[in-house]
C-alpha positions in Angstrom: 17.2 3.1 -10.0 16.0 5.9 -12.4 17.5 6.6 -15.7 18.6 10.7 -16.5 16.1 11.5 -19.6 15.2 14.7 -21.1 12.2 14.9 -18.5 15.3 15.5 -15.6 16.7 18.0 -18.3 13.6 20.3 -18.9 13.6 23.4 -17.4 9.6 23.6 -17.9 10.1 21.3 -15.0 10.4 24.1 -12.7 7.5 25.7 -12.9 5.3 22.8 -14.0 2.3 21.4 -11.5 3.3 20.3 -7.9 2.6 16.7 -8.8 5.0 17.0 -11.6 7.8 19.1 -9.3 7.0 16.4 -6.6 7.6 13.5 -9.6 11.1 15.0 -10.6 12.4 15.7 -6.8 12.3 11.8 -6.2 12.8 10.5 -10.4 15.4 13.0 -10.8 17.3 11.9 -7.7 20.0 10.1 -7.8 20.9 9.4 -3.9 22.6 6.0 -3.2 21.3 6.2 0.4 17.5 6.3 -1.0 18.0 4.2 -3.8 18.5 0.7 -2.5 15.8 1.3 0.2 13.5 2.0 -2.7 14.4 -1.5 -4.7 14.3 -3.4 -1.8 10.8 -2.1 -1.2 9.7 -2.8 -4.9 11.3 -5.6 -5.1 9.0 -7.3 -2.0 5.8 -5.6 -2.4 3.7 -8.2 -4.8 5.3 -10.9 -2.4 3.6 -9.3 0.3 0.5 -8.3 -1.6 0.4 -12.1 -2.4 1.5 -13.8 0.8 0.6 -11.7 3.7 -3.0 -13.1 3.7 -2.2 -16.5 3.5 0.3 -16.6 6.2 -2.0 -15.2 8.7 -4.7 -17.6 8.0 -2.1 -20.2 8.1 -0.7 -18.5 11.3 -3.8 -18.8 13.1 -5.3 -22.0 11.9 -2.4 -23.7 13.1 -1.8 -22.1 16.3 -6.1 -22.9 16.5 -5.7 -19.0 17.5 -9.2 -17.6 17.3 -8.1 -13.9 17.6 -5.2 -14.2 15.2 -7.8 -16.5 12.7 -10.1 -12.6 13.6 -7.2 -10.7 12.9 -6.1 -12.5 9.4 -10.3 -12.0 8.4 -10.1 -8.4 8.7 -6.8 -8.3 6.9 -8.1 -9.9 4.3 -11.2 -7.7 4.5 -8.9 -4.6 4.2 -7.3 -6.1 1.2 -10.1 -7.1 -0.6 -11.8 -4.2 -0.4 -9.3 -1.9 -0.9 -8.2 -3.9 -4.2 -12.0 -3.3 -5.3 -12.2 0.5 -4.5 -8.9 0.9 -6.2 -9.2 -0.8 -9.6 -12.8 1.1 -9.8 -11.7 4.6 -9.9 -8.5 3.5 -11.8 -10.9 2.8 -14.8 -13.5 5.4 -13.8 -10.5 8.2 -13.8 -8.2 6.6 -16.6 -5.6 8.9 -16.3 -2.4 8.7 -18.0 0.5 7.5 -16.4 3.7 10.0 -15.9 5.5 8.1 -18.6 2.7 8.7 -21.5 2.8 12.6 -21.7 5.5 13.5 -20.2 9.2 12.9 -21.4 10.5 10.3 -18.7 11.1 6.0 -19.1 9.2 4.1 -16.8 12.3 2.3 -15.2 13.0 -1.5 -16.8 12.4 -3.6 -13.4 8.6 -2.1 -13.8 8.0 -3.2 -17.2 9.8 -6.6 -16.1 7.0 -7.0 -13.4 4.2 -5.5 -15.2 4.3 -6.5 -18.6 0.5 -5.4 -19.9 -0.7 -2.9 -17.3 -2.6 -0.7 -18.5 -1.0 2.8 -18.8 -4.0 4.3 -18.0 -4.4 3.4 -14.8 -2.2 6.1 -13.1 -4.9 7.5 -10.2 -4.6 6.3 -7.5 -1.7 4.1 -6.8 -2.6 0.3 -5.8 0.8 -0.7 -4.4 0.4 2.5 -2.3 -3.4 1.6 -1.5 -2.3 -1.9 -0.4 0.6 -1.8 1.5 -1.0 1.3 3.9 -3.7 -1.3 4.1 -2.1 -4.4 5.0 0.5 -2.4 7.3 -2.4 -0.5 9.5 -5.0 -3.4 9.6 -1.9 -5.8 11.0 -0.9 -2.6 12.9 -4.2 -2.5 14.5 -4.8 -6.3 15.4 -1.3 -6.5 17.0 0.1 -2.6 18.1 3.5 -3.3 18.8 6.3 -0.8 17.6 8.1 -3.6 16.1 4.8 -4.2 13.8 4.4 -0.6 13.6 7.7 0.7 13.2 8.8 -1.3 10.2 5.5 -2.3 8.6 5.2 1.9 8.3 8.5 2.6 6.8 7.9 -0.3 4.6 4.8 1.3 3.8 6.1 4.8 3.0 9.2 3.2 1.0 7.0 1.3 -1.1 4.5 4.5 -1.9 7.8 6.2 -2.8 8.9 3.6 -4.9 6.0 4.2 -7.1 7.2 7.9 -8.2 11.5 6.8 -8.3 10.0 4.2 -10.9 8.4 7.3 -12.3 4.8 5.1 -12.8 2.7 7.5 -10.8 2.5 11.0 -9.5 2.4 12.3 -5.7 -1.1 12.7 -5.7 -2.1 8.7 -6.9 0.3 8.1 -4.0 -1.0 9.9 -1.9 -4.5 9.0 -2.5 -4.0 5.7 -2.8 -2.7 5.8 0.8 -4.9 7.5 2.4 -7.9 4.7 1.0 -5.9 2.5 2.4 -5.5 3.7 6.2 -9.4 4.6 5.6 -10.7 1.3 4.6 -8.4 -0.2 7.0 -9.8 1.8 9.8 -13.1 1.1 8.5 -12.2 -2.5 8.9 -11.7 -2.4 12.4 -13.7 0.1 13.9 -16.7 -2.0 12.8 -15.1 -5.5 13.6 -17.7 -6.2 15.6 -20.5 -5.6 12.6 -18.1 -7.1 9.6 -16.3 -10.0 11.7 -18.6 -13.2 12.2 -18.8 -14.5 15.8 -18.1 -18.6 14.8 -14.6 -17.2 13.7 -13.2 -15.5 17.3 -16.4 -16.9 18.9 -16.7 -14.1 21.4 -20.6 -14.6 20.7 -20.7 -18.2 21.9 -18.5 -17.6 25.1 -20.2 -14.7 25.9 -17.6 -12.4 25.9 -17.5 -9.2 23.5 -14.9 -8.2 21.6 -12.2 -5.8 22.5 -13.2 -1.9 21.6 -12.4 -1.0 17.8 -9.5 0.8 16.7 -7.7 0.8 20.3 -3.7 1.7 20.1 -1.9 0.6 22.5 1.6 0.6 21.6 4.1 -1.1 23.9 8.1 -0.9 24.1 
């Protein structure tokens, strides 16, 4: 996916920052195995960012599915607030993406799908942010390991796309996830303060809703 450019080449490299050693181990990489993973996880990430919410409203109005209609509040919940939290310290930090100071191309399929962005907008990552989000708030309303299981990997391969693309260093990834899980989490331990009772209507039927952030993963 990446291009070799003098960045690869420098030997300052070596004994640069660990964000920029941890940059160069994945941008610098040239493994077949790794690579297509990586597009393929670009490649779906807006789709998701755009669809996921949608479809699980659509899922659970038609099925008239009040927990699903629950779980598809909360994920859009996650996902709003997230985006917000995100796109605040973005512009509060404003720091430079890898590409402005340092001697590497931002590969061509991420100028294709972000033409504009704003090249100071490096910390912390939102396609990192997002998908951790999505995946654990979905993981959470429905813990299955064939929810879990894929949705992380996705996850992780889309947080790693972000530094193959060489757009953002380890530490907006890593940040961005971790905002992510948290708000997530957040989400769900207080579902029963942040979810209104007409739209599971547990209130009405007298029944309370299930305990917050419960695992139970079954094979």
């Amino acid at each position: 996916m990446t291009d070799t450019t003098q960045f690869c080449r420098e030997e300052t490299r070596r004994v640069a920052t660990p964000d920029t050693r941890g940059l160069a181990a994945v941008y610098c990489g040239s493994n077949p195995a790794l690579e297509r993973p990586l597009d393929i996880a670009h490649a779906t990430a807006r789709p998701v960012f755009y669809g996921a919410v949608p479809l699980a409203w659509g899922w659970g109005l038609l099925n008239h599915d009040d927990s699903a209609i629950g779980s598809a509040y909360r994920l859009t919940l996650a996902q709003g607030v997230t985006s917000g939290v995100v796109v605040g310290i973005k512009h509060a930090v404003g720091r430079p993406r890898p590409y402005v100071t340092r001697r590497l191309i931002a590969h061509p399929s991420y100028q294709r799908d972000a033409p504009g962005t704003d090249p100071f907008t490096s910390f912390p990552s939102g396609h990192a942010a997002l998908s951790a989000a999505l995946v654990t708030s979905w993981s959470l309303s429905y813990p299955q390991w064939y929810v879990i299981g894929p949705g992380s990997i996705w996850a992780g391969a889309v947080a790693l796309s972000r530094l193959d693309l060489g757009v953002h260093y380890p530490s907006d990834v890593l940040v961005g996830v971790g905002i992510g899980v948290g708000i997530a989490l957040l989400t769900h331990h207080f579902r029963d303060a942040l979810t209104p009772s007409f739209i599971e209507g547990n209130a009405q039927n007298g029944i309370r809703a299930p305990p917050p952030v419960q695992i139970h993963i079954r094979f």
